[in-house]
DRENZA-328212 format. One record per residue (C-alpha): residue in one letter; x, y, z. Coordinates in steps of 0.5 Angstrom, whole numbers, plus 500, padded with zeros to 3 digits. Example, Ala and Ser with C-alpha at 12.3 -4.5 7.8 and 13.67 -1.06 7.14 Angstrom:
% DRENZA-328212
<type:A, px:525, py:491, pz:516>
<type:S, px:527, py:498, pz:514>
//
This chain:
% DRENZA-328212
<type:X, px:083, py:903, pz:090>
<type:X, px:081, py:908, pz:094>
<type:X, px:082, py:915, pz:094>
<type:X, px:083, py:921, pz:099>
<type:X, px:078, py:927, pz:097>
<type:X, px:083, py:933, pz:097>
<type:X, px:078, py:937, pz:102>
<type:X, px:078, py:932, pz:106>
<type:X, px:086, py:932, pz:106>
<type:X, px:086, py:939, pz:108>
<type:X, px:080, py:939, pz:113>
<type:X, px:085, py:938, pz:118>
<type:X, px:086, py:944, pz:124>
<type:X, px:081, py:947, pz:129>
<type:X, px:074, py:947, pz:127>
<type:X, px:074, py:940, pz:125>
<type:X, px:075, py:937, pz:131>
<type:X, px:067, py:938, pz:133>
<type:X, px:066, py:932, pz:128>
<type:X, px:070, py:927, pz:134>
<type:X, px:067, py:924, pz:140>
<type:X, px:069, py:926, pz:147>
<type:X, px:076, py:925, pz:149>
<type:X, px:074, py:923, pz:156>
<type:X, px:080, py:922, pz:161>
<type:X, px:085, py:924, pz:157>
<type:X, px:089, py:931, pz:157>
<type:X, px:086, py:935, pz:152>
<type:X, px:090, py:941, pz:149>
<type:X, px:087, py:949, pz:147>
<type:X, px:092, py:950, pz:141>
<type:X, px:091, py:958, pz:138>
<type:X, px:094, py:954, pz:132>
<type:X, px:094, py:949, pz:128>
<type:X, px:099, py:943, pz:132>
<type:X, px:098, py:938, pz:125>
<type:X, px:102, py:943, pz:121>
<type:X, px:107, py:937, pz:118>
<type:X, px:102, py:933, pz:117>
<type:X, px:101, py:926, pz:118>
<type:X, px:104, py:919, pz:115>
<type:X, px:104, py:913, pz:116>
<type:X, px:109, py:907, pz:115>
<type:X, px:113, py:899, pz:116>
<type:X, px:107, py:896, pz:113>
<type:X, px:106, py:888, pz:115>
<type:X, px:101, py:883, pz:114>
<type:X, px:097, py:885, pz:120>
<type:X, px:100, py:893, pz:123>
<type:X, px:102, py:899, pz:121>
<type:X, px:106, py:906, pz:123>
<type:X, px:102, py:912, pz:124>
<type:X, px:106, py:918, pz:125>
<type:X, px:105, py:925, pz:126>
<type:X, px:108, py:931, pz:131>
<type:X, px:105, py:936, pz:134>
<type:X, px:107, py:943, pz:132>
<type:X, px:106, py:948, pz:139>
<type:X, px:106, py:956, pz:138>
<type:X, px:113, py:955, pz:141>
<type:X, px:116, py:951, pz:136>
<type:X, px:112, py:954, pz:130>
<type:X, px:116, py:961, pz:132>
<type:X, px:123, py:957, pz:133>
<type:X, px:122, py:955, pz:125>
<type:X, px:123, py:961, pz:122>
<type:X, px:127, py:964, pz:128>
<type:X, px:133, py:968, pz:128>
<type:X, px:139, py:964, pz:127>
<type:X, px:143, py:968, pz:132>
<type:X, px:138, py:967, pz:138>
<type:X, px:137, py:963, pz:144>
<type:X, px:135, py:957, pz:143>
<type:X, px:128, py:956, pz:144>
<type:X, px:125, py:953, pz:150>
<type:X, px:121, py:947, pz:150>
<type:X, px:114, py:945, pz:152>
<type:X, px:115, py:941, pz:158>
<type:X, px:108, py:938, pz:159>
<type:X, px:106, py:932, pz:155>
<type:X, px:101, py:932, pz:150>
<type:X, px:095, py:926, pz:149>
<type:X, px:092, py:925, pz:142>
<type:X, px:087, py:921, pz:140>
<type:X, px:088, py:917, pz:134>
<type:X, px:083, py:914, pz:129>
<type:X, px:082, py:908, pz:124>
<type:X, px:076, py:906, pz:119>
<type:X, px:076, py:903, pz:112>
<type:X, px:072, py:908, pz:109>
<type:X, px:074, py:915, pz:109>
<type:X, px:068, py:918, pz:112>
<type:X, px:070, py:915, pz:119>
<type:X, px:063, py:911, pz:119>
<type:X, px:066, py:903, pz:119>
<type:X, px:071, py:904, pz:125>
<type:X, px:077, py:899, pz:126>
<type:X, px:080, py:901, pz:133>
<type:X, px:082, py:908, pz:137>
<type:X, px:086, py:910, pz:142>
<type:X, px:091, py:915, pz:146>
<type:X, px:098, py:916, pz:145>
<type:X, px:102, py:921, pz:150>
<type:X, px:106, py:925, pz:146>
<type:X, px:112, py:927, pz:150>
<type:X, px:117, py:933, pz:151>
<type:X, px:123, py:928, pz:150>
<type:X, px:121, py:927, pz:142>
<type:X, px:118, py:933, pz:140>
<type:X, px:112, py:931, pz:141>
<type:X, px:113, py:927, pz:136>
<type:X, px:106, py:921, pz:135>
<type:X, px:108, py:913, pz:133>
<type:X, px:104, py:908, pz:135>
<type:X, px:103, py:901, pz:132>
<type:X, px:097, py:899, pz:130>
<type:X, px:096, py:891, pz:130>
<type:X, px:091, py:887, pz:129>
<type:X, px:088, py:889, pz:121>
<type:X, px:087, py:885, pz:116>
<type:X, px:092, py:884, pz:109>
<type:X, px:092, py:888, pz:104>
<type:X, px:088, py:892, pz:106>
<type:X, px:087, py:900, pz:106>
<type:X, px:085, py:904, pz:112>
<type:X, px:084, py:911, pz:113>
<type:X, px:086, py:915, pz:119>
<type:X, px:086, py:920, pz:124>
<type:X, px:088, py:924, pz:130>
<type:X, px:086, py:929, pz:135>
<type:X, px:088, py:933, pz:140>
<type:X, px:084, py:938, pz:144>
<type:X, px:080, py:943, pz:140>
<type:X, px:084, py:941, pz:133>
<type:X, px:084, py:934, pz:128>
<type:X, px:089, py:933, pz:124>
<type:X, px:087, py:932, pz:116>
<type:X, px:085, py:924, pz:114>
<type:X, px:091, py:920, pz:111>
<type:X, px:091, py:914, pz:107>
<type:X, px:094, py:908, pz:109>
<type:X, px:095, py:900, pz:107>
<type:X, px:097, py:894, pz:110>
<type:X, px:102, py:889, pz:106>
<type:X, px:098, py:883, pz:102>
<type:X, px:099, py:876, pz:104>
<type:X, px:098, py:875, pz:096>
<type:X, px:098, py:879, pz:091>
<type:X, px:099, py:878, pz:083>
<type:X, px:100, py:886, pz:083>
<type:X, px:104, py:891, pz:086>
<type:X, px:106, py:899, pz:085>
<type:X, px:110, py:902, pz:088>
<type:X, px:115, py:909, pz:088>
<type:X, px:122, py:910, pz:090>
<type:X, px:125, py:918, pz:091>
<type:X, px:131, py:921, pz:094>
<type:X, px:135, py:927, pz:095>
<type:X, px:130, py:933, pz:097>
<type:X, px:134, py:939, pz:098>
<type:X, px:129, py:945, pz:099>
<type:X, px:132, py:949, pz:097>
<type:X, px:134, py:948, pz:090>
<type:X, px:127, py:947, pz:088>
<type:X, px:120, py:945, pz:089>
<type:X, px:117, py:939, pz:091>
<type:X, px:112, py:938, pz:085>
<type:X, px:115, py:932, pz:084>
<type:X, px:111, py:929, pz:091>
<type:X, px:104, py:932, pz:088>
<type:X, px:105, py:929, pz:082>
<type:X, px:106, py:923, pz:086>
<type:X, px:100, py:923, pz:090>
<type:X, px:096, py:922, pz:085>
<type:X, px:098, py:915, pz:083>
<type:X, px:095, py:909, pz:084>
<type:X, px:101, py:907, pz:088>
<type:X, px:101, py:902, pz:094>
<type:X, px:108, py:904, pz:098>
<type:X, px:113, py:910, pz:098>
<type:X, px:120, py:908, pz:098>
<type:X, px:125, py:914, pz:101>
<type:X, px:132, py:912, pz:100>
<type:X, px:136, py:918, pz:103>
<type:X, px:137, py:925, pz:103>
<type:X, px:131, py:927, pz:106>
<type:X, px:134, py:934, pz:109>
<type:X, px:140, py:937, pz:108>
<type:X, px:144, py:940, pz:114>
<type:X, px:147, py:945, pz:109>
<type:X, px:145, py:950, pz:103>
<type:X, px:148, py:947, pz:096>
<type:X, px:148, py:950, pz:090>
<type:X, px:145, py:957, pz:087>
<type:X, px:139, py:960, pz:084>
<type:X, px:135, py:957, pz:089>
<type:X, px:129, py:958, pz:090>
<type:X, px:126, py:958, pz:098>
<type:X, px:131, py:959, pz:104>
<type:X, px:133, py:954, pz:109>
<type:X, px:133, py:961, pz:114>
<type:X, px:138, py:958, pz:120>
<type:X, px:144, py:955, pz:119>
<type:X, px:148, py:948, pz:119>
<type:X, px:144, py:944, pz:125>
<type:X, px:149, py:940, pz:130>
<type:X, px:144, py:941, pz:136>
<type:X, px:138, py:937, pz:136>
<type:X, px:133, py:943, pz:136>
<type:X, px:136, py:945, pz:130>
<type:X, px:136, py:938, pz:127>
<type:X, px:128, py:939, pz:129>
<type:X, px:127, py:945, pz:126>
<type:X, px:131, py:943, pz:120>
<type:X, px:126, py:937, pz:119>
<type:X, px:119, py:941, pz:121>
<type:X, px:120, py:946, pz:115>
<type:X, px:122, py:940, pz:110>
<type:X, px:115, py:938, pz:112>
<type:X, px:111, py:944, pz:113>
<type:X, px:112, py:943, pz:105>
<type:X, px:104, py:941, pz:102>
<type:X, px:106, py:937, pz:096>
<type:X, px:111, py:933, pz:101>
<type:X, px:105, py:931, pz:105>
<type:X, px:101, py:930, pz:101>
<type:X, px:105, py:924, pz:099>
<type:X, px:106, py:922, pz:106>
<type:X, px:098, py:922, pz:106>
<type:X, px:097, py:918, pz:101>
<type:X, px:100, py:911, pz:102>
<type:X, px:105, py:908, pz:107>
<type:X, px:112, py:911, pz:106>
<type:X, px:118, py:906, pz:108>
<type:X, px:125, py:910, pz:109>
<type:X, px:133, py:910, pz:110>
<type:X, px:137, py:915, pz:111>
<type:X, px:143, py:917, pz:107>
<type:X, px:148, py:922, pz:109>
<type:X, px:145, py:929, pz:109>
<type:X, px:140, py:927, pz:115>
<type:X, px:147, py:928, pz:120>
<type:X, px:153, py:931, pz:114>
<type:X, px:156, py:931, pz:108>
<type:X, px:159, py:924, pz:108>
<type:X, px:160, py:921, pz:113>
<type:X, px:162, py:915, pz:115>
<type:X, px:160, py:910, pz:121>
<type:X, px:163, py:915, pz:127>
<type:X, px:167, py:920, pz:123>
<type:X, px:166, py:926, pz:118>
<type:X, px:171, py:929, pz:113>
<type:X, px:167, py:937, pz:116>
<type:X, px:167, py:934, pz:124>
<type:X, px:174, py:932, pz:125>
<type:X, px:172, py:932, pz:134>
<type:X, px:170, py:924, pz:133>
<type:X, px:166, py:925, pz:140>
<type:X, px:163, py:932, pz:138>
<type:X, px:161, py:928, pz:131>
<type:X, px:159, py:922, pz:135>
<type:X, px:154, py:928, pz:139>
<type:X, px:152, py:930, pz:134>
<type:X, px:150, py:924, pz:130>
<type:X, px:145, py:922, pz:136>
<type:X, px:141, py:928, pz:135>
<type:X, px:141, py:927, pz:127>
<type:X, px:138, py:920, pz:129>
<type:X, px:133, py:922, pz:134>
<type:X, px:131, py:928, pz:130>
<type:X, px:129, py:923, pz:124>
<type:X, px:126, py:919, pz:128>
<type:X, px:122, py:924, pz:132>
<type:X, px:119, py:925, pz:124>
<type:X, px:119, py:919, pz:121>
<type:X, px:113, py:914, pz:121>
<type:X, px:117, py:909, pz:124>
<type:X, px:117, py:904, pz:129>
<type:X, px:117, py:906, pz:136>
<type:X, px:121, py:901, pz:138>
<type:X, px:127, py:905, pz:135>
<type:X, px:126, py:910, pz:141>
<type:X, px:129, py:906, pz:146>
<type:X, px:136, py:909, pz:145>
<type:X, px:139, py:913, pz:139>
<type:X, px:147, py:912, pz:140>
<type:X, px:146, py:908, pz:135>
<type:X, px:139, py:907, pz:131>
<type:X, px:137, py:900, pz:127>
<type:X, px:134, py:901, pz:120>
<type:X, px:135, py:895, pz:116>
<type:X, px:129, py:891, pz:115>
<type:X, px:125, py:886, pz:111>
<type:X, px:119, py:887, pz:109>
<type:X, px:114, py:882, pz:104>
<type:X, px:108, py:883, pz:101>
<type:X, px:105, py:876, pz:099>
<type:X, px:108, py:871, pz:095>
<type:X, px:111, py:877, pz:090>
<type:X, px:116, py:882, pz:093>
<type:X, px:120, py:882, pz:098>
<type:X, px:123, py:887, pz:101>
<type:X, px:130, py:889, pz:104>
<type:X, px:132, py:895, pz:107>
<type:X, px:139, py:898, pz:108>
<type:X, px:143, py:901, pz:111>
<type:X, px:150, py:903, pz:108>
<type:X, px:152, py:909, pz:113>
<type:X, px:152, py:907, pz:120>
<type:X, px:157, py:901, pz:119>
<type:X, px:161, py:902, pz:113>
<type:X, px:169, py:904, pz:113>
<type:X, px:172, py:910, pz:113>
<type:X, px:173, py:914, pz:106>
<type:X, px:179, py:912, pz:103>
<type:X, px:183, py:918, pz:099>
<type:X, px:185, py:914, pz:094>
<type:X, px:182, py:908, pz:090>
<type:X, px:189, py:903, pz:091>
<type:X, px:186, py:901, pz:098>
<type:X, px:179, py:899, pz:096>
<type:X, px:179, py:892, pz:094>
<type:X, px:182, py:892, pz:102>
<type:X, px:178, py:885, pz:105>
<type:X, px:177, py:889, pz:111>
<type:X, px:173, py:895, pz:108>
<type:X, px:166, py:894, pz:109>
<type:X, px:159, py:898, pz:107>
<type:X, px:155, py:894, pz:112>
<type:X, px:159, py:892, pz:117>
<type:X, px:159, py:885, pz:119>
<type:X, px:153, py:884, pz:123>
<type:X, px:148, py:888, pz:117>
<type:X, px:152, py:882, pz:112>
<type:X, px:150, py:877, pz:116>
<type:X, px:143, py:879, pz:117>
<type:X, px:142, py:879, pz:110>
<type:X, px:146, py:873, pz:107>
<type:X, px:141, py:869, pz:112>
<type:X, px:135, py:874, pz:109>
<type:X, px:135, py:873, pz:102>
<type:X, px:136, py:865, pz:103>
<type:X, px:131, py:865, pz:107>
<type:X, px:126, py:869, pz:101>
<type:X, px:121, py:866, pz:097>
<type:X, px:119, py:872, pz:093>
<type:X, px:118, py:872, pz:086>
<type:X, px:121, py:879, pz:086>
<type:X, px:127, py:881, pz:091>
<type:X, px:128, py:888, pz:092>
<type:X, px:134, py:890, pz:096>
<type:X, px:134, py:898, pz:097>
<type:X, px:141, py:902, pz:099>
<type:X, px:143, py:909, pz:098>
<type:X, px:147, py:909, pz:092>
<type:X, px:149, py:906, pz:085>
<type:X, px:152, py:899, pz:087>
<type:X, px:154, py:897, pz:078>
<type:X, px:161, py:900, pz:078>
<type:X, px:162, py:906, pz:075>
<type:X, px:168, py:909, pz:071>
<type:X, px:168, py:917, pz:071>
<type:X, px:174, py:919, pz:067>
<type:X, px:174, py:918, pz:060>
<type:X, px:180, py:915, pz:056>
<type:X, px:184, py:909, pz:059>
<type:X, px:184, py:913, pz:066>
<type:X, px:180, py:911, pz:071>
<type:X, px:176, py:915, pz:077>
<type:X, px:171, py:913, pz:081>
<type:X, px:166, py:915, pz:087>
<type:X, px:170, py:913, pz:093>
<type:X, px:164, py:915, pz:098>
<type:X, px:160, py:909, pz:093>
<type:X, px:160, py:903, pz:093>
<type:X, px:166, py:904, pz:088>
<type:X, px:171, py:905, pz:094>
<type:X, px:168, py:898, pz:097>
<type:X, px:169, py:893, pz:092>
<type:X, px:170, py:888, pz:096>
<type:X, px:165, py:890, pz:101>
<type:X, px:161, py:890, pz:093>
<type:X, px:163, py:882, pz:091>
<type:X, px:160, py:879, pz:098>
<type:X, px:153, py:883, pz:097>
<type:X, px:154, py:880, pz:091>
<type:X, px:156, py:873, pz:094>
<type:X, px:149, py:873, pz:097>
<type:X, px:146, py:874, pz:092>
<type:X, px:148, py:869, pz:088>
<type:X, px:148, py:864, pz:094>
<type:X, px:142, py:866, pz:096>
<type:X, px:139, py:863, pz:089>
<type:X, px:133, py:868, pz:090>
<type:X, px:129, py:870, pz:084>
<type:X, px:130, py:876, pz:081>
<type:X, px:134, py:880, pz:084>
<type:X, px:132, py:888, pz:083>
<type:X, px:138, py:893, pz:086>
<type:X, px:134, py:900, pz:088>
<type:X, px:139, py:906, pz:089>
<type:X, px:138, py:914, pz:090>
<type:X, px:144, py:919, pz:092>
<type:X, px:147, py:921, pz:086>
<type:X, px:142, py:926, pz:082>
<type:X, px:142, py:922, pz:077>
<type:X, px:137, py:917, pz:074>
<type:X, px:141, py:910, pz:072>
<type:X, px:139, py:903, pz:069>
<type:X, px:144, py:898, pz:070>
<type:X, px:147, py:891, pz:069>
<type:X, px:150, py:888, pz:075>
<type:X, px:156, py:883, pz:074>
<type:X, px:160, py:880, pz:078>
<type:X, px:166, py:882, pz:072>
<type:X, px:164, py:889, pz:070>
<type:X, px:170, py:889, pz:066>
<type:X, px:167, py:883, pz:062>
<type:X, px:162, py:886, pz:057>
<type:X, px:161, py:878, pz:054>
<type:X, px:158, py:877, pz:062>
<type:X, px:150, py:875, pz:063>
<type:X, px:148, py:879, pz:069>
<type:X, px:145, py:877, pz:074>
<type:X, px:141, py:883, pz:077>
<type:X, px:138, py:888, pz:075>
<type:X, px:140, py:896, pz:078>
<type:X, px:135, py:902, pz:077>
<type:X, px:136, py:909, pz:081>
<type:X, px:132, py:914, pz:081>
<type:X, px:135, py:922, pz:080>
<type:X, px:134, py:927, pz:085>
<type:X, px:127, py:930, pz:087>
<type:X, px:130, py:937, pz:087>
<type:X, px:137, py:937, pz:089>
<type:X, px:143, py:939, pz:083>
<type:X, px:144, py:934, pz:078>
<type:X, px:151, py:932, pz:074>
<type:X, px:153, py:935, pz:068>
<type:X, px:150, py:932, pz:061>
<type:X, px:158, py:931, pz:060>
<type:X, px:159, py:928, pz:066>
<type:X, px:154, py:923, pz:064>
<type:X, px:155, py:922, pz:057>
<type:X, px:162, py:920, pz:059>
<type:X, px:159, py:914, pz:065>
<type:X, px:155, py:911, pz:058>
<type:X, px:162, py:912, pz:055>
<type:X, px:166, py:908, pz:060>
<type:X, px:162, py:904, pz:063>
<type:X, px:158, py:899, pz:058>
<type:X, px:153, py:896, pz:064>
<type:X, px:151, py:902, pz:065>
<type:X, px:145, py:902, pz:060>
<type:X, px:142, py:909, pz:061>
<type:X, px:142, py:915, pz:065>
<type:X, px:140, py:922, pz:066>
<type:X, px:139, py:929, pz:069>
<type:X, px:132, py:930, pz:070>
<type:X, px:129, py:931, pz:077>
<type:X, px:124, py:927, pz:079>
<type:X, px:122, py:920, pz:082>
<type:X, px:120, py:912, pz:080>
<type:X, px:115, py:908, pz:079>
<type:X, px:116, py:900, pz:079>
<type:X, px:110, py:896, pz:077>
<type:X, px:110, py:888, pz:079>
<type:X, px:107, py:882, pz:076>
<type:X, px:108, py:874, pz:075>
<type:X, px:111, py:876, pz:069>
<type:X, px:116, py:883, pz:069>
<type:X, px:117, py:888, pz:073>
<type:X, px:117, py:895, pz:070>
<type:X, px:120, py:902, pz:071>
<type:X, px:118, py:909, pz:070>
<type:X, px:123, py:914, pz:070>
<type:X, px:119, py:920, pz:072>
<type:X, px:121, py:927, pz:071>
<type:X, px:119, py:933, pz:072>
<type:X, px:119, py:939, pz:067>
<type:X, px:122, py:945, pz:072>
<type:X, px:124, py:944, pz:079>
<type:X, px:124, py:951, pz:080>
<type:X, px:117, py:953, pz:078>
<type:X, px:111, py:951, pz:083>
<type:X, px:106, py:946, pz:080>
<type:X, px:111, py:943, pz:074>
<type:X, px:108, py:938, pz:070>
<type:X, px:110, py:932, pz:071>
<type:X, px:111, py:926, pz:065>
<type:X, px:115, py:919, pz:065>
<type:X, px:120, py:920, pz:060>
<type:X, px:123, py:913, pz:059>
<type:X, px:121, py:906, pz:061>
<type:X, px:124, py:899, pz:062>
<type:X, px:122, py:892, pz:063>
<type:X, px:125, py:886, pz:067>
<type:X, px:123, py:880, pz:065>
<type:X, px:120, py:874, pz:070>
<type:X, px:128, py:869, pz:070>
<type:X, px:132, py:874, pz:066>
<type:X, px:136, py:880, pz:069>
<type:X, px:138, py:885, pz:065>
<type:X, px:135, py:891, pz:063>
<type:X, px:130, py:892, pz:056>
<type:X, px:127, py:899, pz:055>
<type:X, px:121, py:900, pz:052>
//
């Protein structure tokens, strides 16, 4: 596989725009500074088309980053921008695929989305952009295989910047990977925990600037974008990219619903502006479709959810959650995806969320507790994915989840309380990049009470699946202290899912 030369990567900026050919009727731009400054990305990778995605960061929007909290909003730059963008199969640009311009506009930031069409499968790319007298660095990306008898890919979430480095990302940028899953939780909109280690410098966004803002200084983050340069991403959004908790068109900290409902439009577009999606989602932000299907040959499909947008209203307490009516997805994503995984043919059949799906009992001893923000408060919501999975007959179920800070492998059944039953899917979650992890207690006690629960864990850090015809295998890898710069990374444990037989194995 193909590799980035890390001075390649960080060759971007001013003086390597000398190396491009004349920009011509386009409308070029003298930047005092770097305007690539958040790197670039790219993403939704088909058969025959991909995502490049960047934002030009002007000296006016650089200053508003680390602004004063208290002062005026910052004025934006009305004139709209014109990037050139660059595709090659080899990294030193000499194989030309295609090029082109794309007007960056006011109204999303100057945020850059253009869908390349026309590649071949299962193919890696390199790519580019310019602007005036500055390039960006050179990213990597690749187009989803027709067939394939092998593929990797890693699964993350829960990044809160504050509370630790994002050593976890450079590790990651160094595998050999062929896709990058974010299940959630790319920013947080407010300050969680203690000794933390950088500052968010600005208080809680509710207006788009601010969620702007909050997104540019995640992204400022090298070890961050060097992940995104080195594979293509594919992402979801939890709670946090809007506020803690919400549900659909209210939240417990945000009881003026229109206000809410303002303010969650910004969230959308915002994460928009800064993801490396497609820019059909542009046309309106009242509400944003995420869920999607993705295939990679023969071998792995993919699904998308989304468990946020659509989903019922919290409950206070668990007597209601078996309630038909309560739903995670809301009826149109339900139906969507009954009719998307009847209609796979893959061998493995990723279905990716934002949370742990298995049931999971908090307290010990015969009480029961449970995290109603989960699946656990929307159990029959739960029973009819289930329902779809099992009509569907697809093969080999894997469920992928984040949100929780903790690594978890399970068995899912349709009976948790039967400990004799087969399980008919296969559940890992990956723990939390930086963001605070649950006590060992607290761990201990989910082991204790719930025997599908087969493994868990506080270590920070991300997974690594490994699809063959024969098994899926998954690395949980954690990093040695989120609080240092640079922390080594190493895989502490592993697990195998066998070709027709849900479960899992450690190994």
């Amino acid at each position: 596989m193909p590799r980035i030369d890390r001075r390649s990567f960080l060759a971007g900026g001013l003086a390597a725009a000398a190396i491009w050919r004349p920009l011509g009727s386009a409308r070029a731009a003298s930047f005092k500074t770097d305007p690539f400054s958040l790197g670039i990305a790219s993403g939704s990778p088909r058969a025959d088309s991909v995502v490049l995605w960047t934002r030009l960061i002007l000296e006016e929007t650089a200053a508003a980053v680390s602004a004063d909290p208290f002062a005026p909003a910052p004025q934006p730059v009305t004139d709209p921008i014109d990037v050139e963008w660059m595709v090659a199969e080899d990294e030193a640009f000499s194989k030309p695929v295609q090029s082109g311009l794309f007007r960056a506009v006011p109204e999303f930031a100057h945020s850059v989305h253009v869908e390349v069409k026309g590649l071949q499968p299962g193919r890696w790319y390199f790519y580019r952009f310019r602007s005036g007298n500055a390039a960006s660095p050179v990213g990597r990306t690749r187009t989803a295989p027709e067939s394939a008898d092998a593929f990797r890919f890693a699964f993350a979430s829960c990044q809160q910047y504050e509370q630790g480095y994002y050593s976890a990302y450079g590790d990651m940028a160094g595998k050999d990977l062929d896709l990058v899953v974010h299940l959630g939780d790319y920013i947080y909109e407010r300050s969680y925990g203690a000794q933390l280690v950088r500052k968010h410098g600005t208080g809680v966004p509710s207006m788009l600037y601010e969620y702007r803002d909050r997104y540019a200084l995640y992204k400022s983050d090298p070890q961050l974008q060097a992940a995104h340069a080195a594979f293509p991403w594919l992402a979801v959004w939890d709670d946090h990219e809007v506020i803690n908790n919400y549900s659909n068109d209210r939240a417990p900290d945000a009881p003026d619903q229109a206000a809410f409902l303002a303010r969650r439009r910004a969230a959308y577009q915002a994460w928009f502006e800064h993801m490396p999606v497609s820019p059909g989602l542009a046309a309106g932000f009242d509400a944003l479709r995420i869920y999607d299907h993705y295939r990679f040959g023969n071998l792995l499909a993919l699904t998308l959810l989304d468990t946020r947008q659509y989903r019922s209203p919290q409950l206070r307490g668990s007597a209601a959650a078996d309630q038909p009516e309560r739903t995670m997805l809301g009826p149109a994503q339900e139906e969507w995806l009954g009719r998307t995984l009847g209609g796979s043919r893959a061998k493995w059949n990723i279905i990716a969320q934002q949370t742990l799906l298995s049931e999971r009992d908090t307290r010990a001893g015969p009480e029961t507790g449970h995290n109603l923000d989960g699946w656990d408060g929307y159990r029959t919501a739960r029973a009819r994915l289930l329902d779809a999975v099992q009509s569907s007959a697809i093969r080999n179920p894997v469920i992928i989840g984040g949100d929780l800070h903790a690594f978890y492998a399970a068995d899912v059944k349709r009976d948790f309380a039967d400990e004799k039953a087969a399980p008919i899917a296969t559940e890992f979650v990956g723990g939390s990049i930086t963001s605070d992890a649950p006590s060992e207690a607290s761990l201990a006690t989910a082991l204790a009470e719930n025997p599908h629960l087969k493994f868990a864990s506080d270590k920070h850090g991300y997974a690594v699946m490994r699809l063959s015809d024969r098994s899926a295998e998954v690395d949980f890898i954690g990093i040695a202290d989120r609080k240092q710069q640079n922390s080594p990374a190493n895989v502490f444990q592993s697990f195998a899912v066998a070709d027709g037989a849900a479960g899992v194995n450690r190994l």
